[in-house]
Every structure is written in C-alpha cells, then in structure tokens.
C-alpha positions as CSV (number, residue, x, y, z in Angstrom):
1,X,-34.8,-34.1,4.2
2,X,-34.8,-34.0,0.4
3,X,-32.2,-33.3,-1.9
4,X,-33.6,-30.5,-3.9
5,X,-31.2,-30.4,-6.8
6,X,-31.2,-33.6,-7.8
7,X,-34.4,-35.7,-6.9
8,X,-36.8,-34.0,-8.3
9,X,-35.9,-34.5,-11.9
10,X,-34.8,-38.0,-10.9
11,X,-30.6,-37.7,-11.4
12,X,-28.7,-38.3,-8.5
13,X,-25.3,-39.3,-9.1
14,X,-23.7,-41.3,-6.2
15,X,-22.2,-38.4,-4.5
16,X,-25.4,-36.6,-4.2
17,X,-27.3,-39.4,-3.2
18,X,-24.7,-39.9,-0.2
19,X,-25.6,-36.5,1.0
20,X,-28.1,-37.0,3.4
21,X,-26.1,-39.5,5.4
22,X,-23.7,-36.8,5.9
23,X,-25.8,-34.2,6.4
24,X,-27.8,-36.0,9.1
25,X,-24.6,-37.2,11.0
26,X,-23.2,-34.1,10.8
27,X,-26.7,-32.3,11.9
28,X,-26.7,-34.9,14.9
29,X,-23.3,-34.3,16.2
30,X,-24.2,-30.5,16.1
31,X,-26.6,-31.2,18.8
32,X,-24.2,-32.8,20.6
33,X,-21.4,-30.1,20.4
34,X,-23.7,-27.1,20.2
35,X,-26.6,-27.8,22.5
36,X,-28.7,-24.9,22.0
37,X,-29.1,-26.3,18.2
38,X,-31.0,-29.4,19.6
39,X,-34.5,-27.6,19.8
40,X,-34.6,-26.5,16.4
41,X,-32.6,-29.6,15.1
42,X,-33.5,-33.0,16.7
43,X,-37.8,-32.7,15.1
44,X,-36.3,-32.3,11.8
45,X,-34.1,-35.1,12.8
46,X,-37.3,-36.8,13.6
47,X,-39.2,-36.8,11.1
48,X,-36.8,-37.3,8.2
49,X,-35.8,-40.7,10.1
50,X,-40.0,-41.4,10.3
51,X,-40.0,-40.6,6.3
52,X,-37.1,-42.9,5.5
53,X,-38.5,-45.7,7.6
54,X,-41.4,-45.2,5.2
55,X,-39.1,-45.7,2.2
56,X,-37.2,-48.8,3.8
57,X,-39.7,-51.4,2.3
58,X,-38.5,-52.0,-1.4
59,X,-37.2,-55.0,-3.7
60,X,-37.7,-58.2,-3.4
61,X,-37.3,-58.7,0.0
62,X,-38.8,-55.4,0.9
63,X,-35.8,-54.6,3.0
64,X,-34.5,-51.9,0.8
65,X,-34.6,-47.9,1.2
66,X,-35.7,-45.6,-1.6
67,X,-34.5,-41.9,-1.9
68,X,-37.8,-39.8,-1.2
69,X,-38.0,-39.7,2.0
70,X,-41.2,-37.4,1.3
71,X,-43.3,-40.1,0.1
72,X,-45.2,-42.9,2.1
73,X,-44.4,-45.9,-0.4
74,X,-41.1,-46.9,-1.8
75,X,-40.0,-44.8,-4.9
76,X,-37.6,-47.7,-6.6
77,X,-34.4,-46.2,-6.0
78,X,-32.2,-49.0,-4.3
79,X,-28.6,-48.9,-4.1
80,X,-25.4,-48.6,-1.5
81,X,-25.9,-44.6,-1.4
82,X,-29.8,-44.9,-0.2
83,X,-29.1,-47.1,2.2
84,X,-25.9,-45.0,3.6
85,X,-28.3,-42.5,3.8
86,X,-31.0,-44.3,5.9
87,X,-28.5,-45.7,8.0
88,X,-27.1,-42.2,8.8
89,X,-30.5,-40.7,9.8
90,X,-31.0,-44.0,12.0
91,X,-28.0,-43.7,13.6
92,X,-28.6,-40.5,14.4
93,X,-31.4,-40.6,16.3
94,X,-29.4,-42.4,19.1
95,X,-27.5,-39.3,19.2
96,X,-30.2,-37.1,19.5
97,X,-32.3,-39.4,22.0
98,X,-29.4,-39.7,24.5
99,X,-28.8,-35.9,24.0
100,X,-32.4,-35.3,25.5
101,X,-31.9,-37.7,28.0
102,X,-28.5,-36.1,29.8
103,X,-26.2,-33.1,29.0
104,X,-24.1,-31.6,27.0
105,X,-20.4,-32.8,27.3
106,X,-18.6,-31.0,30.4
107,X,-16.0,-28.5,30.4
108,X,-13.5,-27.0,32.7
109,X,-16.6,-24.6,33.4
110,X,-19.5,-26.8,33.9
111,X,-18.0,-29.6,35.9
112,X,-15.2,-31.3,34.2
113,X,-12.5,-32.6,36.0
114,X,-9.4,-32.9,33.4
115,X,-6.6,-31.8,34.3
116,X,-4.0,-31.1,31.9
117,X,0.0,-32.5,32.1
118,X,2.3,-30.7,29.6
119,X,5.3,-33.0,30.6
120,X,3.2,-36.2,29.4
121,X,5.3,-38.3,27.2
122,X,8.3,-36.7,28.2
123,X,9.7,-38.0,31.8
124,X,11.5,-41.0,33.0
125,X,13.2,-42.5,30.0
126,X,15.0,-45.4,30.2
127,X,18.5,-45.7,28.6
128,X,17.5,-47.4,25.6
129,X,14.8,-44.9,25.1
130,X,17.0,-41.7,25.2
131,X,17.7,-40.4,21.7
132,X,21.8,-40.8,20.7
133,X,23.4,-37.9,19.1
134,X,23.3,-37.1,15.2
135,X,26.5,-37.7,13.5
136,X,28.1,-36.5,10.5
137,X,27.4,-39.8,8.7
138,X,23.5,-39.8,9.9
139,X,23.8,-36.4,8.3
140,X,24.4,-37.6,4.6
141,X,22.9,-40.4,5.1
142,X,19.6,-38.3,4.7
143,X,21.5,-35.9,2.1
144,X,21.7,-39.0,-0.1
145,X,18.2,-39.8,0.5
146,X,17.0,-36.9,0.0
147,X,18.9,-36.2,-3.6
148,X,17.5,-39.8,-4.2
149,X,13.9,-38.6,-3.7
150,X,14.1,-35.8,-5.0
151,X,15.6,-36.7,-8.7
152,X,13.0,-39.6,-8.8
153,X,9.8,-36.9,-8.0
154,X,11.0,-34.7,-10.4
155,X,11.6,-37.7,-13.3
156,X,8.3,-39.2,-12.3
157,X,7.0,-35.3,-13.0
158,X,8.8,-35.5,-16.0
159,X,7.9,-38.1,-16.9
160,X,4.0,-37.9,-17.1
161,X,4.0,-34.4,-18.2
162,X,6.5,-35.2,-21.5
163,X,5.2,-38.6,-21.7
C-alpha cells in the first residue's frame, strides 16, 4: 500500500499520511461484509502488513514505523500518522485471519435466528413512565424558548458577519 500522491516527492501532510490506516480498516471490514471481496483483498492485506513490519524498526529505540511500506529498511518518517497507519494494517489482519477461519456473518437466509419485535420499547409502562398530557403553559413555555434561541442565533450570525 503506498500513497502515490504524496510519498514519492516526500510531502505528506497529516491527513494523507493517515490514509492508509483507513484504507486498510475499511478494506478489512469489506471482507467481512462482502465476502466474495476476501480473495482478491486479504494477499494485498498481507503483504502491505509484511512491508510495514519491515518499516517498524526506526529511532532510537527502533520501535518506530516509517511511511514506505515498499522498502525493506526504515525510511525516517516517524510520527502519530505512521504509526496509525501501521496499527490499522495490524489490526487488520485479525479481521482477515478469523474471516478465513469461519463465515461470513448470518442472515435470515443463511442460518440466522433473529427474530424481529416491532413493539420493543413500547409495552408495560408503569404509571410514572406514561407520558402526561401537553398543556397550554408547556406550549409557550417552548414558544419562549424558541424566540430565545432563535434571536441569540441570529445576533451571534450577526454578529460575526458585521463584526
């Protein structure tokens, strides 16, 4: 896994250097969700976690992970974003090594046994639980508020457009 726009020429910004922790965790769940994906997936998976291993060997207490994932010896890129991005293709391997050992999730077609209850939440309230009626007063109540909110948003507005 490289990130083609940016490491080549050596500027990553933090966003971009955050990438490939996303992009692996994202990949990995795909697996999970969609498993038809896994066989084209998980040895890509694979080996960028192999090449970032690779790069986890930098600084002083050789404990840090570089950005090239392509090359064999740390490239001197340390920070929070390169090792996000390690840990992301590490943790992902879990994903895709439990997805090889067992199946996909179930569904109501392929073994799941859910059953669904559209009166959950609803039944058996208790006296103190049952809502009391809105009254007229409950009613401005939330008029004033509102007016109150509203006249403050539009000051504040106001305020920093004028200001």
């Amino acid at each position: 896994m490289s990130e083609v726009t940016c490491e080549p020429n050596q500027k990553c910004d933090r966003n971009q250097s955050c990438f490939k922790a996303f992009l692996s965790t994202w990949l990995g769940f795909m697996t999970s969700i969609a498993p038809y994906t896994a066989d084209e997936i998980i040895p890509k998976l694979q080996a960028s976690a192999l090449g970032a291993a690779k790069q986890c060997s930098g600084g002083d207490d050789k404990k840090h992970c570089g950005r090239r994932w392509y090359q064999d010896e740390w490239d001197g890129f340390k920070g929070l974003e390169e090792q996000m991005s390690a840990l992301g293709i590490f943790s992902t391997q879990m994903i895709t090594q439990n997805q090889q050992k067992s199946q996909a999730p179930l569904t109501s077609n392929t073994g799941g046994t859910s059953e669904s209850d559209p009166n959950a939440g609803g039944g058996n309230q208790t006296e103190s639980e049952k809502l009391r009626e809105i009254t007229t007063g409950d009613r401005a109540g939330a008029g004033v508020v509102t007016v109150v909110f509203v006249c403050g948003w539009i000051g504040a507005v106001t305020f920093m457009l004028w200001g």
